[in-house]
C-alpha positions as CSV (number, residue, x, y, z in Angstrom):
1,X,-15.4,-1.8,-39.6
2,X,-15.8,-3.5,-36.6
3,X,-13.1,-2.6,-33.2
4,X,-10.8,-5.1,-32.1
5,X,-11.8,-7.2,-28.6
6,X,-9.1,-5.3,-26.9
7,X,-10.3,-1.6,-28.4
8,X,-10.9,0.6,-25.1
9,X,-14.3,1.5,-25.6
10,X,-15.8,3.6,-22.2
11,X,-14.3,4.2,-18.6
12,X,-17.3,3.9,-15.9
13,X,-16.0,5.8,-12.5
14,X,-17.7,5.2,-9.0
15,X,-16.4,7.6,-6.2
16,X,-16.6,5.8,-3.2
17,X,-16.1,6.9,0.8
18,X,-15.8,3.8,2.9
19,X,-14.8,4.3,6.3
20,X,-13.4,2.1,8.6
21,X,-14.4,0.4,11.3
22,X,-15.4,1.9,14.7
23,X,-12.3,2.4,17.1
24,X,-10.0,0.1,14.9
25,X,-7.5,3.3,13.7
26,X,-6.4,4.6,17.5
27,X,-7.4,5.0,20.8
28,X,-10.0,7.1,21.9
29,X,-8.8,10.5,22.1
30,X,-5.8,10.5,19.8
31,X,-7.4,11.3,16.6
32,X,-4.2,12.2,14.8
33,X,-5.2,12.3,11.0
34,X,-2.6,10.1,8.5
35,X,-2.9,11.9,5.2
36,X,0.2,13.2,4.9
37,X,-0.7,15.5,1.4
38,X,-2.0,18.6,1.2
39,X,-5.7,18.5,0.0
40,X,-7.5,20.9,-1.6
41,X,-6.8,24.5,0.9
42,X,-5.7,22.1,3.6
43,X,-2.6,21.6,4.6
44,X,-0.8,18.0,4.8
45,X,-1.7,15.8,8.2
46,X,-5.2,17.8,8.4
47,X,-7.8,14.7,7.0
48,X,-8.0,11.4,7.7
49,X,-7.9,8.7,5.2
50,X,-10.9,7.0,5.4
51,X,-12.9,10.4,4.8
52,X,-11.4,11.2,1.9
53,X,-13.0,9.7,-1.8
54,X,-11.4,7.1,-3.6
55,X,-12.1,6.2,-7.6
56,X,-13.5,2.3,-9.0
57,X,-12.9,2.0,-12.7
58,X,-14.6,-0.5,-14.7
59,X,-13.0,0.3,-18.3
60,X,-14.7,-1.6,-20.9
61,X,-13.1,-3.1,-24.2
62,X,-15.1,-4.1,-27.1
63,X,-15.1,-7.9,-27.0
64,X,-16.9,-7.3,-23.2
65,X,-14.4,-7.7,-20.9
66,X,-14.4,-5.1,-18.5
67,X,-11.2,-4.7,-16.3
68,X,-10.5,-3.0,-12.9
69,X,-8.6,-0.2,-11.9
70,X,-9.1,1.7,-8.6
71,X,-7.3,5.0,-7.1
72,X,-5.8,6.4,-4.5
73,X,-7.4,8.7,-2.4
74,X,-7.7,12.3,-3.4
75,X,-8.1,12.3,-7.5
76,X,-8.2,14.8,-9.6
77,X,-11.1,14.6,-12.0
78,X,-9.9,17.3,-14.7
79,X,-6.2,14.7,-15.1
80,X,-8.2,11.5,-15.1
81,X,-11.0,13.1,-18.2
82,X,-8.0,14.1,-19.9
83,X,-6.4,10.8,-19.5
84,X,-9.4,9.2,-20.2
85,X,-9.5,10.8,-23.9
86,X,-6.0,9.9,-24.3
87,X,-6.8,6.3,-24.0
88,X,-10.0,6.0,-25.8
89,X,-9.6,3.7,-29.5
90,X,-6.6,2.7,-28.5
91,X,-6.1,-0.6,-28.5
92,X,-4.3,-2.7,-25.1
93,X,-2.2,-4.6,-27.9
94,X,-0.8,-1.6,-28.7
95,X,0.2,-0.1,-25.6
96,X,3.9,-0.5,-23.5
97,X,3.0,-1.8,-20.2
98,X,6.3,-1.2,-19.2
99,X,4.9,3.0,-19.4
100,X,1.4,3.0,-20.1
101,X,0.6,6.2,-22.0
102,X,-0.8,8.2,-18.8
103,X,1.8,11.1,-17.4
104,X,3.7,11.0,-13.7
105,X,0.8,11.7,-11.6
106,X,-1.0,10.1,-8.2
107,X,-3.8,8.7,-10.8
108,X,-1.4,6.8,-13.3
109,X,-1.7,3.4,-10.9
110,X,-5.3,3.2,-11.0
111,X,-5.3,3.6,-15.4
112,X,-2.3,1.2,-15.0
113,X,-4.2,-1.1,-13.0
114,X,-7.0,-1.8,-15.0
115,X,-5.1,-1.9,-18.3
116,X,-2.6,-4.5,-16.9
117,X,-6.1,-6.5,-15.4
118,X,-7.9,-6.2,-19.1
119,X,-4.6,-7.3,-20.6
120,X,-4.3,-10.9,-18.4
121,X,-8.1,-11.2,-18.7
122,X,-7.4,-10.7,-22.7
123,X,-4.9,-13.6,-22.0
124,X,-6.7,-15.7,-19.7
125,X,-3.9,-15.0,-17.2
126,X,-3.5,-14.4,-13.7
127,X,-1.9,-10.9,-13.5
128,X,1.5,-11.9,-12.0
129,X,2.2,-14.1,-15.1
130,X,2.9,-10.5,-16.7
131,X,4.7,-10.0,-13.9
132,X,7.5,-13.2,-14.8
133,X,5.4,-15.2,-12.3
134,X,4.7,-15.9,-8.7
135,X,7.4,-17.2,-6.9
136,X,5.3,-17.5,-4.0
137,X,1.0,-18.0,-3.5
138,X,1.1,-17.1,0.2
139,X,2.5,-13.4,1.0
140,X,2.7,-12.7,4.8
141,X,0.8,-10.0,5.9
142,X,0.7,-7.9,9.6
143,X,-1.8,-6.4,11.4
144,X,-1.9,-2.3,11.5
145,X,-2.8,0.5,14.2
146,X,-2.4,4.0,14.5
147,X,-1.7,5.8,17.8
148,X,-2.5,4.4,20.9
149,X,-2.6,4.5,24.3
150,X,-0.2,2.5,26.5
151,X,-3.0,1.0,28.2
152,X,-4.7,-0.3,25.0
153,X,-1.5,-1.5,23.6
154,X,-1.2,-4.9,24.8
155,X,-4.8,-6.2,24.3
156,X,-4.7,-5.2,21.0
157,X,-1.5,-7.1,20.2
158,X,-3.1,-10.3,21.8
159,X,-6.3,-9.9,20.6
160,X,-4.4,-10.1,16.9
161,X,-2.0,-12.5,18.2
162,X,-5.4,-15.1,18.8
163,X,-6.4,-14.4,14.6
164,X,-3.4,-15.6,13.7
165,X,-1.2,-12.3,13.3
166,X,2.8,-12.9,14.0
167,X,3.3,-8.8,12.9
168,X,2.1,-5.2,13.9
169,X,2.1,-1.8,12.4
170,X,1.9,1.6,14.2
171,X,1.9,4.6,13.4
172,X,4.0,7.2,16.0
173,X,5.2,10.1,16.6
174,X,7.3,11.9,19.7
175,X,4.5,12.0,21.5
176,X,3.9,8.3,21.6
177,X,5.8,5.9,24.2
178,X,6.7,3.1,21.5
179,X,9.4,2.1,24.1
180,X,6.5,1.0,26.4
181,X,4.4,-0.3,23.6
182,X,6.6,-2.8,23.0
183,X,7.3,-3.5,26.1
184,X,3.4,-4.3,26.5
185,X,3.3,-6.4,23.3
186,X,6.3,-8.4,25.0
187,X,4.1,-9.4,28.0
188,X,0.7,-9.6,26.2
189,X,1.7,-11.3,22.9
190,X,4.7,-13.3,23.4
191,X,6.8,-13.6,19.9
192,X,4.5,-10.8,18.3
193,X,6.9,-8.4,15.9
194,X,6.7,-4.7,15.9
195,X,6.8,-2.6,13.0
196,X,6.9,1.0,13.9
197,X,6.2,4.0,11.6
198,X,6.5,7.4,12.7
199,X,6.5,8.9,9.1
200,X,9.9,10.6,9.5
201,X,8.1,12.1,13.0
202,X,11.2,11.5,15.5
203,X,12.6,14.4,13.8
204,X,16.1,14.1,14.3
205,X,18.7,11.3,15.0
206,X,18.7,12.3,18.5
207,X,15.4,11.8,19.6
208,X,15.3,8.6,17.7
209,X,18.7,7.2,19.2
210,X,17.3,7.8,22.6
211,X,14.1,5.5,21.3
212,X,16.0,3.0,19.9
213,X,18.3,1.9,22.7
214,X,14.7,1.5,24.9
215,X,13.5,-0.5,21.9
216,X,16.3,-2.8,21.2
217,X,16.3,-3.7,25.1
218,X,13.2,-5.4,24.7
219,X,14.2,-6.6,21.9
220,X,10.5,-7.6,19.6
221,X,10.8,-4.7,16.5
222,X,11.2,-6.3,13.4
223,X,12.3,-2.9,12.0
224,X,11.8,0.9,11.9
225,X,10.2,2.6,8.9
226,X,11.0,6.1,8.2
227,X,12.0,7.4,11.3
228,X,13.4,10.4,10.7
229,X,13.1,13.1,7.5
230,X,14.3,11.3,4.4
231,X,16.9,13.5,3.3
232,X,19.0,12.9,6.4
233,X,20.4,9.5,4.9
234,X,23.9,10.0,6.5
235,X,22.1,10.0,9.9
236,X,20.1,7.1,8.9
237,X,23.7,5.4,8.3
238,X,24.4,6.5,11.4
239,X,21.2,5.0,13.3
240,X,21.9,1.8,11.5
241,X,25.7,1.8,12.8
242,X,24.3,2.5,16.1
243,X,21.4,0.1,16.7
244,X,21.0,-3.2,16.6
245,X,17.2,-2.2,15.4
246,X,17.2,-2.6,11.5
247,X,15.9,0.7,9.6
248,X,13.4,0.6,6.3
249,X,12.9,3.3,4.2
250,X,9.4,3.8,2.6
251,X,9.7,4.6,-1.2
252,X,6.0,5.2,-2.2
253,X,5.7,6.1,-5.7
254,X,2.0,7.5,-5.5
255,X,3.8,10.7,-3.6
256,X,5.2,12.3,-7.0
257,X,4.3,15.5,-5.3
258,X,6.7,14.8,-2.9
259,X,9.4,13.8,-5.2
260,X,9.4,10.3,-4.4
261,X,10.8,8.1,-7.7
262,X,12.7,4.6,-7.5
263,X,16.0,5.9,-7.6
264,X,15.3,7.0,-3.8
265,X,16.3,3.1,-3.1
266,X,19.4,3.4,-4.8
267,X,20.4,6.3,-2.8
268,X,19.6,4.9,0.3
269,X,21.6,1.9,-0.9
270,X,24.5,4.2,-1.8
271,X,24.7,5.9,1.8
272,X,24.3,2.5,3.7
273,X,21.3,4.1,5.0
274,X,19.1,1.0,5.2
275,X,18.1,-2.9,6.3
276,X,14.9,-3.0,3.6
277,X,12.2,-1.1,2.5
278,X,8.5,-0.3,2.3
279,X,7.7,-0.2,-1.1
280,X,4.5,0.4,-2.9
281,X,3.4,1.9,-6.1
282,X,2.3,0.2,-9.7
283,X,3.4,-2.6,-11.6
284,X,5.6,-2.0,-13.5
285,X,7.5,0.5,-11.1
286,X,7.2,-2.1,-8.4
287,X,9.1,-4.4,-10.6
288,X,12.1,-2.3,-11.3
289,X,12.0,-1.2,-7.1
290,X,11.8,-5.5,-6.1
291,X,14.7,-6.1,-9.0
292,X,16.7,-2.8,-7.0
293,X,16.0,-4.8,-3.3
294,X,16.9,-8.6,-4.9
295,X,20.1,-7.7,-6.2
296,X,21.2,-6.0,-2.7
297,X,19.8,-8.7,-0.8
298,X,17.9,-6.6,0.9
299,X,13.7,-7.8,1.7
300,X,10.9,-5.3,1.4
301,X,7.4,-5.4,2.1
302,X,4.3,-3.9,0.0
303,X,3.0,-0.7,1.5
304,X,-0.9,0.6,1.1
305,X,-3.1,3.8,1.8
306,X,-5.1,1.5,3.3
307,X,-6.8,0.4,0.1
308,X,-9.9,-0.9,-0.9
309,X,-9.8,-4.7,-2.8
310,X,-8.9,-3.6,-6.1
311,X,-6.0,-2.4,-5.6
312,X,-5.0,-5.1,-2.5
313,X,-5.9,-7.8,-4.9
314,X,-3.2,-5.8,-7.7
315,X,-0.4,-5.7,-4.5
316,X,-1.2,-9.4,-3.9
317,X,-0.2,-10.5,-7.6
318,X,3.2,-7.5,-6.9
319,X,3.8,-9.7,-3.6
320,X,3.5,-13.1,-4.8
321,X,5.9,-12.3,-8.0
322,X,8.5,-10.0,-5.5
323,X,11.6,-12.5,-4.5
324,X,12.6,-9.6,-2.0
325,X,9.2,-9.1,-0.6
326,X,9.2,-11.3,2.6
327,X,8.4,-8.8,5.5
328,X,4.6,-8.4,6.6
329,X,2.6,-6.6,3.7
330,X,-0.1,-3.9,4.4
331,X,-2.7,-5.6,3.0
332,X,-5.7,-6.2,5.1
333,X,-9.0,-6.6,3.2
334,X,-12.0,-5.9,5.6
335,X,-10.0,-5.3,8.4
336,X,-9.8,-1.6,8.7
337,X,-12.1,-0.6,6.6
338,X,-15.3,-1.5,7.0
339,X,-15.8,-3.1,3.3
340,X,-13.1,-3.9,0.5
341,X,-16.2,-3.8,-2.3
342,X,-15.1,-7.1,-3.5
343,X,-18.0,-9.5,-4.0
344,X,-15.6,-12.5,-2.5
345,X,-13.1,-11.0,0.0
346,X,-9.8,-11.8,-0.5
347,X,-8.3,-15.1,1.3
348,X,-6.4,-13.5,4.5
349,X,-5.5,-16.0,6.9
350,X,-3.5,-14.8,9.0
351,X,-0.5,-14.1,8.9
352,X,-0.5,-15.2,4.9
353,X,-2.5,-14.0,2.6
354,X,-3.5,-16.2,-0.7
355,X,-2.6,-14.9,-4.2
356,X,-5.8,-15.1,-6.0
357,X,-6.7,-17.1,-9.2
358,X,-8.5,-16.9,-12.4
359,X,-7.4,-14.3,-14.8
360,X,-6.6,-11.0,-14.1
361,X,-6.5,-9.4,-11.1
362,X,-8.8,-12.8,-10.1
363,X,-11.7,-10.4,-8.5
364,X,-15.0,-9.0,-9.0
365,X,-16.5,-6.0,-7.6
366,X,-19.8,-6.2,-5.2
367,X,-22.1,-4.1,-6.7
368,X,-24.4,-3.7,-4.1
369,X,-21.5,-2.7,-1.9
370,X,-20.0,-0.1,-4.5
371,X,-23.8,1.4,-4.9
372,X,-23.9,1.5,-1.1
373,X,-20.5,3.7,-0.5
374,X,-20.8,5.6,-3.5
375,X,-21.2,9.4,-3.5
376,X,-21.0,9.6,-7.6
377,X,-20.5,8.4,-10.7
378,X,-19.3,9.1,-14.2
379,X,-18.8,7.8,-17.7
380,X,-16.6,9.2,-19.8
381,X,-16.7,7.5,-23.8
């Protein structure tokens, strides 16, 4: 008996490391790493993200459509062969995409990704149709840095300012001046926004009240993500009675080792502890966490781990369907790293970038690009 077009019928794996571009992560001198989990005997904050390996999947289905997935950095191989075997005969038809059939884990986006790509392709569909549909083809996007020197601050703003950018990202932490950053931005970038990060790194509500009345003199932060540990909400109440400086809270799904889950929005909700949110995770999660932000009246934006083009194309399609997601998205195709290992990059004008079409996910993978950064490969069938 022959399988059914949609019978999953092998999972093709590429590791990949791409780094990013030269001098584009922080100033020379302040290499402060960003990947915030522990990996392998290493403790949390030790590697940077662009050295770690990240995971293509081209799953194929018997009628010879072969859908995308990618993963976020840091997979576990023994989780994704297990998952792999789980998922093998089964048919897409059959499966919820609501909970795809792959446990809580940092690798269920990437098998959630490519299933919910086969399924549009299956379809004919662009992936946000699954979604209910766009209610937008343009999603804004920012620019992004990690530390940097005063000094360095305001050329980089203008330089972003001239492509187009009306938004920037940086990372900090107490050791940073963001008080003078912005102040630089002000001067070198007229009308350029500031979204600062300091990964719950100010520590404590002191330290970041002092910041914030230096920051709301000048005046340009569009908000502050995650200032200060998460499970202070009643002093992120307190910031936000405070300051005139609105306060996000990043509820990223892909740290289940942290405890991170949707309901984290509610909660923040419930204390009056934010202005928005970061959010980023998969599909279907993303859904429930944009339908949590709507109803409140509260926008969002779509976080990354500084992706590769899979998975930015997949936050694209999250984006364009998201009626809450109106702040700048951290999407930013080949500009950090130094390829996105899609054979057409994705349309980033900035500060908008366009939903792409044709079913699916509406991209295809360069494979001279992926044979270039890969380091290995697998099949499992």
């Amino acid at each position: 008996m022959s399988l059914a077009a949609d019978t999953i019928i092998g999972f093709n794996f590429t590791e990949v490391i791409v780094p990013a571009h030269p001098g584009v992560i922080n100033s020379e001198g302040l290499d402060k790493p960003l990947h915030m989990l522990p990996v392998g005997g290493k403790a949390g904050w030790s590697v940077q993200f662009d050295q770690l390996p990240k995971l293509i999947l081209q799953m194929e289905l018997a009628g010879g459509i072969v859908a995308l997935g990618e993963f976020y950095r840091d997979h576990e191989w023994p989780r994704i062969e297990a998952v792999c075997k789980g998922l093998l005969g089964q048919r897409l038809a059959d499966l919820c995409l609501q909970q795809v059939p792959v446990p809580l884990c940092r690798e269920y986006d990437g098998f959630e990704c490519a299933i919910w790509d086969g399924y549009a392709k299956l379809l004919g569909v662009p992936l946000h149709r699954l979604l209910g549909g766009a209610v937008r083809d343009h999603v804004r996007v920012g620019a992004w840095s990690s530390h940097r020197h005063v000094k360095d601050v305001g050329p980089l703003a203008a330089q972003f300012q001239a492509q187009g950018f009306d938004c920037i990202k940086f990372k900090c932490d107490l050791n940073d001046d963001p008080v003078a950053w912005c102040r630089e931005i002000a001067q070198a970038a007229p009308g350029m926004l500031v979204i600062l990060d300091p990964n719950q790194r100010w520590e404590n509500g002191g330290e970041a009240r002092r910041l914030l009345r230096g920051l709301e003199a000048v005046g340009n932060v569009l908000t502050l993500e995650d200032p200060i540990p998460r499970w202070m909400l009643q002093e992120y109440a307190e910031l936000r009675r405070t300051s005139a400086v609105p306060i996000a809270l990043h509820v990223s799904l892909p740290y289940v080792y942290q405890g991170q889950r949707p309901y984290d929005a509610i909660n923040a909700l419930q204390h009056g502890a934010v202005d928005g949110f970061n959010f980023n995770g998969g599909l279907a999660r993303f859904r429930e966490l944009d339908a949590i932000a709507s109803v409140a009246n509260l926008p969002c934006w779509h976080g990354s781990e500084i992706d590769l083009g899979i998975l930015e194309a997949m936050y694209l399609h999250q984006s364009a369907a998201a009626k809450s997601c109106t702040w700048p998205g951290d999407i930013f195709g080949r500009l950090i790293r130094s390829h996105d290992l899609l054979a057409e990059p994705l349309h980033i004008e900035p500060p908008y970038a366009t939903l792409p079409t044709g079913p699916g996910l509406g991209v295809e993978l360069d494979k001279k690009a992926l044979d270039r950064f890969a380091i290995s490969s697998r099949r499992i069938e």
